[in-house]
TORSEBA-474692 format. One record per residue: residue number from 1; x, y, z of N, C-alpha, C in turn; residue in three letters. Coordinates in pm, 1 decimal. Layout:
BEGIN
NODE   nr       n_x       n_y       n_z      ca_x      ca_y      ca_z       c_x       c_y       c_z  rest
NODE  NUM         X         Y         Z         X         Y         Z         X         Y         Z   ALA
...
//
This chain:
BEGIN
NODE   nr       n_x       n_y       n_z      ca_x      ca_y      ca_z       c_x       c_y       c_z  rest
NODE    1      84.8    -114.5       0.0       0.0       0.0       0.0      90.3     121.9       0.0   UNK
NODE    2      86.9     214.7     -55.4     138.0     351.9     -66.4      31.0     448.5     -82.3   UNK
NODE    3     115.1     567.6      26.7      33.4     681.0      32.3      75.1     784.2     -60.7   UNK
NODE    4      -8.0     838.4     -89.3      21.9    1030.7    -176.0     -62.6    1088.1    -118.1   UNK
NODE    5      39.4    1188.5    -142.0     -38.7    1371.8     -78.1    -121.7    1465.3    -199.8   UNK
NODE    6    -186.7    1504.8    -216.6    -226.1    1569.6    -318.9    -331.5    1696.3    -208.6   UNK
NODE    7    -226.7    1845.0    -242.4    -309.7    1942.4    -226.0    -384.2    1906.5     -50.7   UNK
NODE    8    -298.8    1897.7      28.1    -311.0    1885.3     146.6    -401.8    1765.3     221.9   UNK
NODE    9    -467.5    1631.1     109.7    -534.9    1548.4     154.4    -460.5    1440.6      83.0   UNK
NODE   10    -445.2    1315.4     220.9    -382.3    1219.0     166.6    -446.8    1099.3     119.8   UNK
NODE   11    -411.7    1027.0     -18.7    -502.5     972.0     -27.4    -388.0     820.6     -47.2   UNK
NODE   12    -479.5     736.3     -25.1    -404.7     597.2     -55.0    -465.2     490.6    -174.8   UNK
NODE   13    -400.0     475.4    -241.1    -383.4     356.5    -286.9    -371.1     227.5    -328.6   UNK
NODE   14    -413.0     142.1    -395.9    -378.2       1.6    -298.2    -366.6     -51.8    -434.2   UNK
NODE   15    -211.8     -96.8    -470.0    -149.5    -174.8    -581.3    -242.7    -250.9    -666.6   UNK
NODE   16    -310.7    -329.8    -636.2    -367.5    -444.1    -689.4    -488.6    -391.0    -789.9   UNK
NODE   17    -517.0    -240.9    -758.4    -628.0    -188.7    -873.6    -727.6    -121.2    -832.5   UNK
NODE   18    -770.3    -149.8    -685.5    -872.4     -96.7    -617.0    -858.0      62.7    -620.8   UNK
NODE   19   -1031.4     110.6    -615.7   -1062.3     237.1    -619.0    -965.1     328.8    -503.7   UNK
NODE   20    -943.6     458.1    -518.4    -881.8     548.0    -425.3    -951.8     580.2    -312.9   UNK
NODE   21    -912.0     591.8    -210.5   -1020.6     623.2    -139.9    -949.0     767.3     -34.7   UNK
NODE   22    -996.3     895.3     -12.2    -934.6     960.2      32.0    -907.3     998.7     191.8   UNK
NODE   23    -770.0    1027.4     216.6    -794.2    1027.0     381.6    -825.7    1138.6     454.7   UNK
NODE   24    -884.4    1206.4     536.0    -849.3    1313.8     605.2    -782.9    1355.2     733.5   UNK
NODE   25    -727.6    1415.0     732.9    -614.8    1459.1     819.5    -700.7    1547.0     912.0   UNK
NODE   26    -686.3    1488.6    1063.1    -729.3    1574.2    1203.9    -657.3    1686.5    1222.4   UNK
NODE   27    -775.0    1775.1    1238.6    -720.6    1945.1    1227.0    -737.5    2036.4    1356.3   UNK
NODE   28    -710.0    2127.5    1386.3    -770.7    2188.1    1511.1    -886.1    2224.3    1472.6   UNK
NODE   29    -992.8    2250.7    1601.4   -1094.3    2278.3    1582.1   -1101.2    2417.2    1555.9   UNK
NODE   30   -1205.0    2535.9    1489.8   -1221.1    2633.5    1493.0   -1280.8    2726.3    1574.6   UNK
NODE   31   -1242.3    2843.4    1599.7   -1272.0    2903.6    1724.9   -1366.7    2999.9    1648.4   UNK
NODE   32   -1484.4    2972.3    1764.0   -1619.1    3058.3    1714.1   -1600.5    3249.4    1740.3   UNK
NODE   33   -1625.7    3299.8    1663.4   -1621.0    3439.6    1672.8   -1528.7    3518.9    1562.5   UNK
NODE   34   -1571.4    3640.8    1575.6   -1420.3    3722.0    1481.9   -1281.1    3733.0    1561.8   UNK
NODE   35   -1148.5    3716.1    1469.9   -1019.9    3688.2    1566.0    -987.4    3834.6    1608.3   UNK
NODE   36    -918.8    3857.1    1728.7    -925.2    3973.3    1806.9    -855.9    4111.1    1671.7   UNK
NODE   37    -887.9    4218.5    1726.5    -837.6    4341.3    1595.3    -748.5    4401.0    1730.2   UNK
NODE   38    -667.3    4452.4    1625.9    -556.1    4501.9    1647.0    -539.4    4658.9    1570.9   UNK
NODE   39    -527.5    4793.1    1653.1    -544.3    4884.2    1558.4    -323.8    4911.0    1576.0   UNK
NODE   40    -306.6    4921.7    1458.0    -174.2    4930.3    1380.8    -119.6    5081.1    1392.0   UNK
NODE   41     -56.3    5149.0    1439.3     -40.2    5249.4    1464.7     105.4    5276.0    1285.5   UNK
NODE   42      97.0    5371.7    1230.0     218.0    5307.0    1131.8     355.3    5467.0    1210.0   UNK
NODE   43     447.7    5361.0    1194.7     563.5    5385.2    1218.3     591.0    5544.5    1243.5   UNK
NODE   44     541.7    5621.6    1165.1     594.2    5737.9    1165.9     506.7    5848.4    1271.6   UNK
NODE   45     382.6    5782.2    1260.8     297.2    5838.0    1366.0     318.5    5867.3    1513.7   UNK
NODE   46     405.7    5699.3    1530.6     448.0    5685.4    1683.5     524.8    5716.1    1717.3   UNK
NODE   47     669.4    5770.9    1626.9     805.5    5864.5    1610.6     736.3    5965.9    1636.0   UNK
NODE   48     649.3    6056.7    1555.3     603.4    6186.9    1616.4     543.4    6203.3    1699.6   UNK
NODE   49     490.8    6102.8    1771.4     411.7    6131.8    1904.9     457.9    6133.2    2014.6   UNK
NODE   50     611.7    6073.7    1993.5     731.6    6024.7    2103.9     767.5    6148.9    2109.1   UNK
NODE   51     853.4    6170.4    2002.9     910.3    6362.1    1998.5     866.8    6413.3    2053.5   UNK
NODE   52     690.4    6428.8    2020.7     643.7    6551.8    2049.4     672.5    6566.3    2176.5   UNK
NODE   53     598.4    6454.6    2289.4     587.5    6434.2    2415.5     747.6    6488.2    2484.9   UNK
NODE   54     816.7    6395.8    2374.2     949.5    6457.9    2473.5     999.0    6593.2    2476.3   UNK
NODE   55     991.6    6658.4    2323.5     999.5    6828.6    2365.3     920.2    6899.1    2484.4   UNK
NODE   56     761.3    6834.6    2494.7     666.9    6883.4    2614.0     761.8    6866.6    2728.4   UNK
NODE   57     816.3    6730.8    2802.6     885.6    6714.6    2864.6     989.6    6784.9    2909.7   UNK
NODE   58    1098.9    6835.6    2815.0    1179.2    6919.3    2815.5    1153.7    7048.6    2785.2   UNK
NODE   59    1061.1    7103.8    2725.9    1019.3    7230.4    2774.9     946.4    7270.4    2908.4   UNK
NODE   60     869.2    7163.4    2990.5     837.3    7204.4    3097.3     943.4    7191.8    3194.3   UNK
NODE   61    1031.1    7078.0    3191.1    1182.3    7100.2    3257.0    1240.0    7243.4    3252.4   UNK
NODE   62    1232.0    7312.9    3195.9    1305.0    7406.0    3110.5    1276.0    7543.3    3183.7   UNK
NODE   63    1110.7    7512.4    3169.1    1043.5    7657.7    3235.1    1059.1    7620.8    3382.8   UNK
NODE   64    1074.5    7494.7    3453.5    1120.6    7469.5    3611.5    1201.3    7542.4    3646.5   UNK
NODE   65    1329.7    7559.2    3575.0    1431.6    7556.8    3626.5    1471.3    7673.7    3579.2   UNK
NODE   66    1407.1    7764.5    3461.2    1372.8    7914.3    3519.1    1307.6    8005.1    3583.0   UNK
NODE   67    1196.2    7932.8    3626.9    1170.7    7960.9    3785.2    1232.9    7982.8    3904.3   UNK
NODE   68    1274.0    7825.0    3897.1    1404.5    7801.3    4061.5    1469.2    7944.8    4024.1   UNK
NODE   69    1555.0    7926.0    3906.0    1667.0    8029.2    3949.4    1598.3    8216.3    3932.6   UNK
NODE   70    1478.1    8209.2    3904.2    1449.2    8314.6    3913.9    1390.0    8346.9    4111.5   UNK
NODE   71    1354.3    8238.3    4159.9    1374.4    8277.7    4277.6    1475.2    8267.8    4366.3   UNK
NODE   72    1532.2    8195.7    4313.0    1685.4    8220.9    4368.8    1726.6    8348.2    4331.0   UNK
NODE   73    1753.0    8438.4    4201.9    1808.6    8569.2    4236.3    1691.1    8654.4    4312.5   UNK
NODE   74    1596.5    8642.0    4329.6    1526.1    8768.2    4395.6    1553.3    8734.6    4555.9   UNK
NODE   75    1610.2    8604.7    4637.5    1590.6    8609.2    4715.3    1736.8    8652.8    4764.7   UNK
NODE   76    1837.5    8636.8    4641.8    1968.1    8682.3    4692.6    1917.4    8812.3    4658.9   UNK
NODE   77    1841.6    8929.7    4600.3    1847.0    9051.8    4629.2    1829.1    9092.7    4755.7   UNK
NODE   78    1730.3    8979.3    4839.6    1685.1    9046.9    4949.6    1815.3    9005.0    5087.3   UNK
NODE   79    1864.4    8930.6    5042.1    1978.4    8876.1    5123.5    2121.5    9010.6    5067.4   UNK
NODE   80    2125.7    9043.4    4956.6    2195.3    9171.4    4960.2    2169.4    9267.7    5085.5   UNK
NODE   81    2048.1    9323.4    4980.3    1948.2    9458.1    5079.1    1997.7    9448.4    5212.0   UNK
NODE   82    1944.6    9325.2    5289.4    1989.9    9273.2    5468.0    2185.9    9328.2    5478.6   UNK
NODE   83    2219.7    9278.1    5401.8    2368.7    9299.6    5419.4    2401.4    9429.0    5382.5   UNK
NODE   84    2369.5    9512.4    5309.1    2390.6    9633.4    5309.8    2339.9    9739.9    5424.8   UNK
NODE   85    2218.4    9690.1    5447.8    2173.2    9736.6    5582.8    2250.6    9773.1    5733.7   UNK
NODE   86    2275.4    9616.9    5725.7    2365.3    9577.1    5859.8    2506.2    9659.8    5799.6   UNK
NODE   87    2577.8    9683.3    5681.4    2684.4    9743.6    5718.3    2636.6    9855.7    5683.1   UNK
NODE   88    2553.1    9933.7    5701.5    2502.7   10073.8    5720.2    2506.9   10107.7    5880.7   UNK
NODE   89    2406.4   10007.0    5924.0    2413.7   10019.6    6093.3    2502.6   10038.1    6144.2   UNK
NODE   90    2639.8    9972.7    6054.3    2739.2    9939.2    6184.2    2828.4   10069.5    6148.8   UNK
NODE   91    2833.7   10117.7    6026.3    2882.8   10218.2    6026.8    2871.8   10326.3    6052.3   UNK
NODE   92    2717.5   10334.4    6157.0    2651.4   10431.7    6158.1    2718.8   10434.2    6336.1   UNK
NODE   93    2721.6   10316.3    6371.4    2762.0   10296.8    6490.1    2897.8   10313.7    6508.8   UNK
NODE   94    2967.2   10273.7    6450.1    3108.3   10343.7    6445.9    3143.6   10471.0    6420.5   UNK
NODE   95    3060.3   10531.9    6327.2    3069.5   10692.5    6347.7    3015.1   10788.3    6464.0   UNK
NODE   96    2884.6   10687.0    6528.8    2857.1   10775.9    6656.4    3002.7   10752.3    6788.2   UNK
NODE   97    3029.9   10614.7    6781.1    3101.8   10589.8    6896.5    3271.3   10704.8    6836.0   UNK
NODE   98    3295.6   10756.4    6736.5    3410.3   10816.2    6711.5    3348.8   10925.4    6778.2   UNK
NODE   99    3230.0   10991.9    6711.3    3171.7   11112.2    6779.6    3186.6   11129.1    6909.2   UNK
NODE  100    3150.0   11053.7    6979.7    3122.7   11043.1    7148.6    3224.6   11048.9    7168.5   UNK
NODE  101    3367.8   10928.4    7117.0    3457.9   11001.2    7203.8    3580.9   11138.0    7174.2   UNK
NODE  102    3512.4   11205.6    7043.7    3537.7   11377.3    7021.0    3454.2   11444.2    7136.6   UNK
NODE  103    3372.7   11419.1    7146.4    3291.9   11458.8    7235.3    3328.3   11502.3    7413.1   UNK
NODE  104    3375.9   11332.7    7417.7    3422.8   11322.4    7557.7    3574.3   11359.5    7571.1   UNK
NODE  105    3661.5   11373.3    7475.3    3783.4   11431.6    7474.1    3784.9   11509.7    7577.1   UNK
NODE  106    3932.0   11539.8    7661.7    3974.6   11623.6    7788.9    3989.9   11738.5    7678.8   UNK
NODE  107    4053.4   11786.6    7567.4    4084.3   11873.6    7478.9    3957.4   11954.8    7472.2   UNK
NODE  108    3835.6   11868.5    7395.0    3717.7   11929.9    7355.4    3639.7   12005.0    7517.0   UNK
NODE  109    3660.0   11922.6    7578.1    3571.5   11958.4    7715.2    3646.9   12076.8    7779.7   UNK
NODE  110    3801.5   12125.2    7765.4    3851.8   12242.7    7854.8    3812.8   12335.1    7727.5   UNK
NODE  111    3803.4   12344.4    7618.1    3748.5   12454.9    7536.0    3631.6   12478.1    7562.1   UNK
NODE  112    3505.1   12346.6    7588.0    3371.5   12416.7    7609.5    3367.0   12498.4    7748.7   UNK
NODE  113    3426.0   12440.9    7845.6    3457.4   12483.8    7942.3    3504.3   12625.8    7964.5   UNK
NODE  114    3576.8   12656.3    7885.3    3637.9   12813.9    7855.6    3516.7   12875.2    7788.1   UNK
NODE  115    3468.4   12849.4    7709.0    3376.4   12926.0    7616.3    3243.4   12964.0    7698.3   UNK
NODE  116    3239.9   12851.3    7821.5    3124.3   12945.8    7901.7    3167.3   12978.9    8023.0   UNK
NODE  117    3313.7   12984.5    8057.8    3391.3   13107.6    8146.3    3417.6   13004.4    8274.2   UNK
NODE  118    3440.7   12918.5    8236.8    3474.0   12852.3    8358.5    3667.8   12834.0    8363.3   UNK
NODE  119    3759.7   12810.5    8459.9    3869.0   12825.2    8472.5    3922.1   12697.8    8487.3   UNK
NODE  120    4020.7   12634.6    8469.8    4089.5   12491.0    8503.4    4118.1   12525.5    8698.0   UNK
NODE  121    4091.3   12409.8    8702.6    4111.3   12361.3    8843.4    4273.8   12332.8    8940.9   UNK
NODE  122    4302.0   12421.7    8976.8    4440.4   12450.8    9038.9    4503.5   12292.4    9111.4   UNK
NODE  123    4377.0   12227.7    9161.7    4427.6   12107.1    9235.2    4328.4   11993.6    9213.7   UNK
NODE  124    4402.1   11906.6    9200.8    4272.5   11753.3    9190.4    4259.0   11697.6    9269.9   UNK
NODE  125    4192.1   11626.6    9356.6    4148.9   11518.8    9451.5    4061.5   11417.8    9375.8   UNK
NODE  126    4086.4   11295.8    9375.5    4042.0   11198.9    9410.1    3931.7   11144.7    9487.0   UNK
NODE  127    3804.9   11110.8    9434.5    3699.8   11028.6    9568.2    3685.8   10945.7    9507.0   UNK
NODE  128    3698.1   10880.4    9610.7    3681.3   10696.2    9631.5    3551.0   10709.0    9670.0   UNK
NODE  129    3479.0   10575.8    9558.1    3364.6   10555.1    9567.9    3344.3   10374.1    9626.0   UNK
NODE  130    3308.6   10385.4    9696.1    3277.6   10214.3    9736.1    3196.6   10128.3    9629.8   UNK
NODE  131    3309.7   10039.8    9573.1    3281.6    9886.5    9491.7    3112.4    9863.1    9469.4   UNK
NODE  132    3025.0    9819.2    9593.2    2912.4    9802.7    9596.7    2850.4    9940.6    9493.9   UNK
NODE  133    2865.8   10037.2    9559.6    2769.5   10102.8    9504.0    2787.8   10131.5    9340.6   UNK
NODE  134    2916.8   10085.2    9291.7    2926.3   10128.7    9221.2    2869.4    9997.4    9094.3   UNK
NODE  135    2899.2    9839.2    9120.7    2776.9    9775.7    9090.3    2661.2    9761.7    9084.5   UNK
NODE  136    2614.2    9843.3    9226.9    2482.3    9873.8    9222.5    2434.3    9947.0    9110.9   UNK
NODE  137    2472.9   10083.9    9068.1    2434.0   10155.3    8961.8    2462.1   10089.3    8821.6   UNK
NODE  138    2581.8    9985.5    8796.4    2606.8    9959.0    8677.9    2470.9    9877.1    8679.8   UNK
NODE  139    2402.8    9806.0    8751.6    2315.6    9699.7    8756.8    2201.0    9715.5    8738.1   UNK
NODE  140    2161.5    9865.7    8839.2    2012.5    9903.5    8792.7    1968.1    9996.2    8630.3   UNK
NODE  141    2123.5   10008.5    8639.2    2098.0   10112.5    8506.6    2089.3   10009.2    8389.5   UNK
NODE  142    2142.9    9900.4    8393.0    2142.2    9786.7    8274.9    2285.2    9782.7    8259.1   UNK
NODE  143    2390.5    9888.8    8322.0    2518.5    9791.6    8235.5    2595.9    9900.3    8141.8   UNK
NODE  144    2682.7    9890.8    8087.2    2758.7    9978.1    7968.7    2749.4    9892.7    7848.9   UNK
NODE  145    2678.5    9941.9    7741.6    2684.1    9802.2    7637.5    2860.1    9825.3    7591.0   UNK
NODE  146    2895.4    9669.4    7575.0    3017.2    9654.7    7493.5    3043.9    9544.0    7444.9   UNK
NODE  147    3050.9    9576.5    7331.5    3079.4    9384.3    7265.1    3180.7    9310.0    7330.6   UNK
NODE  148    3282.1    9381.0    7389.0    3400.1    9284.4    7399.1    3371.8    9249.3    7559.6   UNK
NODE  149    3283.0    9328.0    7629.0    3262.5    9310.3    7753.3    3258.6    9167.2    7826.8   UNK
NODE  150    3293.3    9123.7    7943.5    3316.5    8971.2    7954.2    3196.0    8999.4    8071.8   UNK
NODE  151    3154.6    8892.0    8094.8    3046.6    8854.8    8192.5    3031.2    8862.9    8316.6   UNK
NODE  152    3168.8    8889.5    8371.7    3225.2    8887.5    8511.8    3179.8    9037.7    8583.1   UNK
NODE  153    3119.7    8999.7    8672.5    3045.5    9157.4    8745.1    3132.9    9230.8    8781.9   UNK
NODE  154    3138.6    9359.3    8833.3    3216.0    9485.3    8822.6    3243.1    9447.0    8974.2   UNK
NODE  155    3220.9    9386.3    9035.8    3265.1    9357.2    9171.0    3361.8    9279.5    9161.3   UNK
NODE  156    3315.6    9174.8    9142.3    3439.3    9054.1    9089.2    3558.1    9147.9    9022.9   UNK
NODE  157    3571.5    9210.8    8904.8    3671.2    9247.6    8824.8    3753.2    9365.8    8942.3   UNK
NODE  158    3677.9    9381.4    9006.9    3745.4    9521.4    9094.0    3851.4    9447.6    9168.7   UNK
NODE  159    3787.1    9323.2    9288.6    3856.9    9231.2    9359.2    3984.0    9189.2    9300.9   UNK
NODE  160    3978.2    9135.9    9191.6    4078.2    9077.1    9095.9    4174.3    9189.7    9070.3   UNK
NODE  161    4099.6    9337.1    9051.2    4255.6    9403.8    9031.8    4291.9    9474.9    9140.0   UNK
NODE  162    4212.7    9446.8    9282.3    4283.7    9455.8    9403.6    4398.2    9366.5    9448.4   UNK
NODE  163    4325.4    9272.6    9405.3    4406.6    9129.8    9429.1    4592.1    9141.1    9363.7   UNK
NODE  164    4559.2    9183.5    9237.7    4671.8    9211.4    9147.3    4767.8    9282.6    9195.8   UNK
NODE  165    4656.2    9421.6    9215.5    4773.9    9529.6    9295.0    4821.9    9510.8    9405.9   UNK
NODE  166    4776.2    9393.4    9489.0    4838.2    9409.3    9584.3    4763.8    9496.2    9751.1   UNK
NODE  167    4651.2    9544.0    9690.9    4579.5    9582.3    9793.8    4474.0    9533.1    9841.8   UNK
NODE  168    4365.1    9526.9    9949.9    4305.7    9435.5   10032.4    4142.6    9562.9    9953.5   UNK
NODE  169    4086.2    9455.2    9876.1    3951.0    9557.9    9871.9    3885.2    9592.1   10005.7   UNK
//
């Protein structure tokens, strides 16, 4: 017996003369319905839709980060302004404290002194004022402002340069 294929059905044969008889070949079954759709986007469409998105991307990056730095310089203006300020103050303060001590000068004070008829003083004395009281007033009055001033009360510092000199407060 020999088989042939003809056009996807096999059919057989049988030497001796007998009629053909044809075979069929088990197939998958068919699946009921229409096969799923697929919408095809073509090539060039989805290149420009990528671009586009990514310029959006990078232009809103873009306008971020001239923002940031636009508030970053306005806030260093105002961080200038502050610093120009403060060295206004301080120079304002350094010119009064030069003033004050033109002011308090022994020079300046025997001229005002003359100018409203008063005479220099033939002899000086000395008064001793007692330690206490004299904390007392630095204390109720608030103090002498001074930056370099140390913390140590005017009593204490007096003791210490009794101590130094050599004399018994």
């Amino acid at each position: 017996m020999r088989t042939r294929t003809h056009g996807g059905v096999a059919a057989r044969s049988i030497v001796a003369g007998t009629a053909v008889r044809p075979m069929i070949r088990a197939t998958a079954g068919i699946e009921a319905g229409p096969p799923p759709l697929k919408v095809v986007v073509p090539l060039r469409r989805r290149t420009a839709r990528l671009v586009a998105i990514g310029f959006a991307v990078v232009f809103v990056l873009m306008i971020g980060a001239a923002a940031f730095q636009t508030q970053l310089a306005q806030r260093q203006v105002k961080l200038d302004k502050v610093d120009r300020a403060i060295r206004d103050a301080t120079d304002d303060y350094n010119r009064l404290r030069r003033e004050r001590a033109e002011l308090q000068s022994p020079e300046r004070l025997v001229t005002e002194a003359t100018k409203l008829g008063m005479q220099p003083a033939e002899s000086t004395a000395f008064v001793s004022i007692d330690p206490e009281m004299v904390a007392e007033v630095q204390r109720s009055s608030g103090g002498v402002f001074d930056a370099n001033a140390s913390t140590v009360s005017p009593l204490d510092e007096f003791i210490r340069v009794k101590a130094i000199a050599g004399t018994s407060p």
